[in-house]
C-alpha positions in Angstrom: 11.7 -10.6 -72.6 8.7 -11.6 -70.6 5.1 -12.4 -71.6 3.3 -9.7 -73.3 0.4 -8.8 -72.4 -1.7 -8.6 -75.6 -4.9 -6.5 -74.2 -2.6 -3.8 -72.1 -3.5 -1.5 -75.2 -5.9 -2.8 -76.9 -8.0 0.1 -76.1 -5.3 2.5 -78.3 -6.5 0.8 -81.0 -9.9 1.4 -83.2 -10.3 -1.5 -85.1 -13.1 -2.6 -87.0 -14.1 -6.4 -87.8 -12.7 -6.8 -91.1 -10.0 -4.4 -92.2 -7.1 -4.1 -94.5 -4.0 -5.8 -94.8 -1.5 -5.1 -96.9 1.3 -6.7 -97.2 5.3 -6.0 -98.8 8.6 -7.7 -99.5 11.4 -5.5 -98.0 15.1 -5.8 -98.3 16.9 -4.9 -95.4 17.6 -1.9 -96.3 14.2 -0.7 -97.1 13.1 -2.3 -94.1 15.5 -0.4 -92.2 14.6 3.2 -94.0 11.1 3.1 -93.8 10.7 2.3 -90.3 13.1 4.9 -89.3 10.5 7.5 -91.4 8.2 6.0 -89.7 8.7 7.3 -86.2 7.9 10.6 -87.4 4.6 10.0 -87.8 4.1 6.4 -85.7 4.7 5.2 -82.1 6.6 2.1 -80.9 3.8 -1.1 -79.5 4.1 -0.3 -76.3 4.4 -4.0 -76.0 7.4 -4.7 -76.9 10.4 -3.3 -76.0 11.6 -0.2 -76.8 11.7 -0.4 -80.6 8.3 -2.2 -80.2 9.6 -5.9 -81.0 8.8 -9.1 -79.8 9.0 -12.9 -81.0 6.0 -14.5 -81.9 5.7 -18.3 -82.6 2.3 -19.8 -83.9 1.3 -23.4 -84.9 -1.5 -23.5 -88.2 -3.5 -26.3 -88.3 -5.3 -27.5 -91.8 -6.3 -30.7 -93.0 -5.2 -33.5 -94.5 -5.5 -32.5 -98.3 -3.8 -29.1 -97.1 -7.0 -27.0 -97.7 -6.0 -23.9 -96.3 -2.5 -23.6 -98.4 -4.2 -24.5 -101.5 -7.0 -22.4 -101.2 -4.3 -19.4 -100.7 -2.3 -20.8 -104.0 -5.4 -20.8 -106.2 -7.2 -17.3 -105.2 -9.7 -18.4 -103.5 -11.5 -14.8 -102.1 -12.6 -16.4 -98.8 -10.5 -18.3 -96.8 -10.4 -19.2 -92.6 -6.9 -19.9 -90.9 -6.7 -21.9 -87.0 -3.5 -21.2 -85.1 -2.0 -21.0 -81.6 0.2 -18.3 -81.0 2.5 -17.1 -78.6 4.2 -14.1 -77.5 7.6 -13.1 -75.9 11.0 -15.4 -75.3 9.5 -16.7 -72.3 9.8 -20.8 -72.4 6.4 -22.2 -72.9 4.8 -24.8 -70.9 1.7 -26.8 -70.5 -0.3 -24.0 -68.4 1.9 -21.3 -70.6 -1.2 -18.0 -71.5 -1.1 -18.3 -75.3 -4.1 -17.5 -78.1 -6.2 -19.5 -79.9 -7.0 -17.6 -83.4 -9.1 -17.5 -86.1 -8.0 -15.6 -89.3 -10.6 -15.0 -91.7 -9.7 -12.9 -94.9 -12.1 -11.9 -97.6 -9.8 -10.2 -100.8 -7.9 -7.5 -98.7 -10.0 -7.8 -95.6 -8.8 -9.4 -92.7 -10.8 -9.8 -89.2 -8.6 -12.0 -86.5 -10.9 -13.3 -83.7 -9.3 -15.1 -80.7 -9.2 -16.3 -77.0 -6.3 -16.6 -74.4 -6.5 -20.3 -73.1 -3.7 -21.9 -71.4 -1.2 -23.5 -74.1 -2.3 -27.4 -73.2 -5.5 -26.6 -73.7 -5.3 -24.1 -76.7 -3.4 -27.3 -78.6 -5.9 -30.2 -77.5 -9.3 -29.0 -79.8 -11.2 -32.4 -78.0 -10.7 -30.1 -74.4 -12.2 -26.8 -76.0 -15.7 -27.7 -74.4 -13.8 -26.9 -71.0 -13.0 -23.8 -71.9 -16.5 -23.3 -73.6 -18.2 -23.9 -70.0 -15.7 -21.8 -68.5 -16.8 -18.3 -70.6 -20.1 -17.0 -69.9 -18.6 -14.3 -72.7 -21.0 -14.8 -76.4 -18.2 -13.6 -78.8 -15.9 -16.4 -77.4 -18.6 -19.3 -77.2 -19.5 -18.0 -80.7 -15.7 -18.8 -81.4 -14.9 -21.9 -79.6 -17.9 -23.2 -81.3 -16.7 -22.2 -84.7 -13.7 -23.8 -84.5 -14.4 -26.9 -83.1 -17.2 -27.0 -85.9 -14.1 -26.8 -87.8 -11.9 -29.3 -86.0 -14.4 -32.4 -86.5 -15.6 -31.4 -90.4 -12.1 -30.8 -91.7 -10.2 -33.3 -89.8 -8.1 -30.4 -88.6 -4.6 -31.3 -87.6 -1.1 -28.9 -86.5 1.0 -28.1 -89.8 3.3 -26.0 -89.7 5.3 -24.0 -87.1 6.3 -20.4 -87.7 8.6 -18.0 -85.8 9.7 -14.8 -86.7 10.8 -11.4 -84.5 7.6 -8.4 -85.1 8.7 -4.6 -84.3 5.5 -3.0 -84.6 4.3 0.6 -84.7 0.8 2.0 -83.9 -1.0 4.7 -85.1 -1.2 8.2 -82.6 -4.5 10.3 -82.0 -4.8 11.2 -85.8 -4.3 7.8 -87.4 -5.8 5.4 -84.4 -6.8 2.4 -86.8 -3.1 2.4 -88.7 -0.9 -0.5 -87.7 2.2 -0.9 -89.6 4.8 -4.1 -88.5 7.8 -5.4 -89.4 8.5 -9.1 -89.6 12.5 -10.4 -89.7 14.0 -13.8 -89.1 11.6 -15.4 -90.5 11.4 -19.4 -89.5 9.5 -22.3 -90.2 9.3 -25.9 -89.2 7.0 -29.3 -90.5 8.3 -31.3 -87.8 8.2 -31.5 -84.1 4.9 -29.5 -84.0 5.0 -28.6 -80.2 5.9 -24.9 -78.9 6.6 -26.4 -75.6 9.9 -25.3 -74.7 12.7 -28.6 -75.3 15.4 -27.2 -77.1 14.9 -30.0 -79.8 13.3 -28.3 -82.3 14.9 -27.0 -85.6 13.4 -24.1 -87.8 15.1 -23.5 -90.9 14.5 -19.9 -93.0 11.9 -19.5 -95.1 13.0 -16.2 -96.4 17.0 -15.4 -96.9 17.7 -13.2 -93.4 17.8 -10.1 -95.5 14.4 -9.9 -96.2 11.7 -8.4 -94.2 7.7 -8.8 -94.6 5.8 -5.7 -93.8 2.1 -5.2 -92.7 -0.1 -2.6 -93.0 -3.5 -3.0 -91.4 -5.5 0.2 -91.4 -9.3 0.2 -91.1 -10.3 2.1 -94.7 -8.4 4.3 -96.6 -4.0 4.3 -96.2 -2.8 8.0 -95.1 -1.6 9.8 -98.0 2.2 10.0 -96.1 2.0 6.3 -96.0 1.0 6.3 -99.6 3.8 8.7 -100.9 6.5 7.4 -97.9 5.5 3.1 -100.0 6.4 5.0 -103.0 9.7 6.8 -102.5 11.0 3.5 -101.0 10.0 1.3 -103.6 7.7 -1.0 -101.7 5.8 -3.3 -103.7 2.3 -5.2 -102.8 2.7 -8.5 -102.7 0.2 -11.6 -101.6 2.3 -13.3 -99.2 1.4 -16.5 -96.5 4.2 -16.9 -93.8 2.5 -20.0 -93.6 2.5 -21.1 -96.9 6.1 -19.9 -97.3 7.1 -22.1 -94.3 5.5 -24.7 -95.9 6.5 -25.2 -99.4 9.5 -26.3 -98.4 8.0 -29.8 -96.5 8.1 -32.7 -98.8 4.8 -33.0 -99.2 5.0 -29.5 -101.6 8.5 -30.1 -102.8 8.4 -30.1 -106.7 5.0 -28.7 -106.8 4.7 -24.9 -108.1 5.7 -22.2 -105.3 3.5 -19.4 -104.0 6.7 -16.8 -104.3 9.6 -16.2 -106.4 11.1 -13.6 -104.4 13.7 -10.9 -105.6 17.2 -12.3 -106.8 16.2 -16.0 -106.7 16.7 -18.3 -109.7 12.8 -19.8 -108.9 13.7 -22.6 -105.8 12.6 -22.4 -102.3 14.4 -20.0 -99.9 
């Protein structure tokens, strides 16, 4: 698959600058049942592909003491994540289009800010006053200053790598704000932290492949269809980090207490 273009449909979608997220622990074939109800009522991203999927691969950054996992462990009700993330199979190189995010969650609200900077760049935080000159834009000065802010107080520093494989649906003319996805093979690495393409890199499974995190993101109040279609499948609410998932299992966490014991485990890791 080739790049995706990320702003192609933005326009589709009304979003607002905090909204909901809510997220759930599917099994296969839960996952598999409620996205077929789904299409009944939700359109395919157009894009992806035909289903609406597509890879994604992002590196977090935090700091040394780990600030952003433990802040997710212990409740805190504000918390800011950095990350580079990409889109598509395509390999990635040095001057490869990727984003450069901020994820900023108070309780259930979630409002994602973020600017497409070549992949060199996006990575090297020292060469974001480039890309600062370069934007005559206020919302992304606003946020390349907020994160380099960031970079120099917190010692920021890459993390964690995560890949997964998103089909995502959007809402039509009568639900605009609704966003439901679906997130399978779900990967994570605390080595090699590069998304350039060399084939060297090893993820391992954070989740057993038969398990499936679902998103909804809907501006204020969940269609009652949604609410009743949750409920006849059986799917839960559950406060879940793909990143701290990934990385609970470096040794830096090992032996420490888990953020998740999911469904059928005996308490360890996946």
């Amino acid at each position: 698959m080739q790049a995706i273009d990320r702003s192609s449909s933005a326009h589709l979608r009304v979003k607002t600058r905090l909204r909901y997220e809510l997220k759930y622990l599917l099994r296969r074939e839960q996952y598999q049942a409620v996205a077929e109800e789904l299409t009944q009522y939700m359109v395919p991203d157009p894009n992806g592909d035909a289903l609406g999927g597509y890879r994604i691969a992002s590196v977090y950054f935090d700091t040394p003491d780990l600030r952003s996992f433990w802040d997710k462990l212990d409740g805190h009700r504000e918390r800011r994540k950095i990350r580079v993330r990409a889109y598509g199979n395509q390999p990635i190189g040095p001057d490869t289009p990727v984003y450069l995010e901020v994820k900023h969650r108070v309780d259930q609200l979630m409002g994602k800010r973020r600017i497409q900077l070549p992949y060199a760049q996006a990575m090297d935080f020292d060469r974001l006053d480039q890309a600062y000159q370069a934007t005559a834009d206020p919302s992304e000065r606003a946020l390349l200053g907020e994160i380099c802010w960031l970079y120099y107080t917190l010692q920021l520093h890459p993390t964690c790598v995560v890949t997964y494989h998103r089909r995502a649906f959007q809402g039509n003319e009568y639900y605009p704000d609704l966003r439901i996805t679906f997130d399978t093979d779900l990967k994570g690495r605390t080595h090699d932290l590069s998304l350039l393409s060399t084939g060297h890199a090893q993820n391992h499974y954070f989740l057993p492949p038969d398990f499936c995190i679902m998103e909804v993101k809907v501006n204020h109040n969940v269609p009652y269809w949604l609410a009743q279609l949750l409920s006849r499948h059986r799917c839960t609410f559950q406060r879940i980090s793909k990143y701290c998932l990934a990385l609970q299992q470096s040794r830096r966490i090992a032996g420490r207490r888990r953020m998740l014991i999911y469904p059928g485990s005996d308490g360890a890791s996946p």
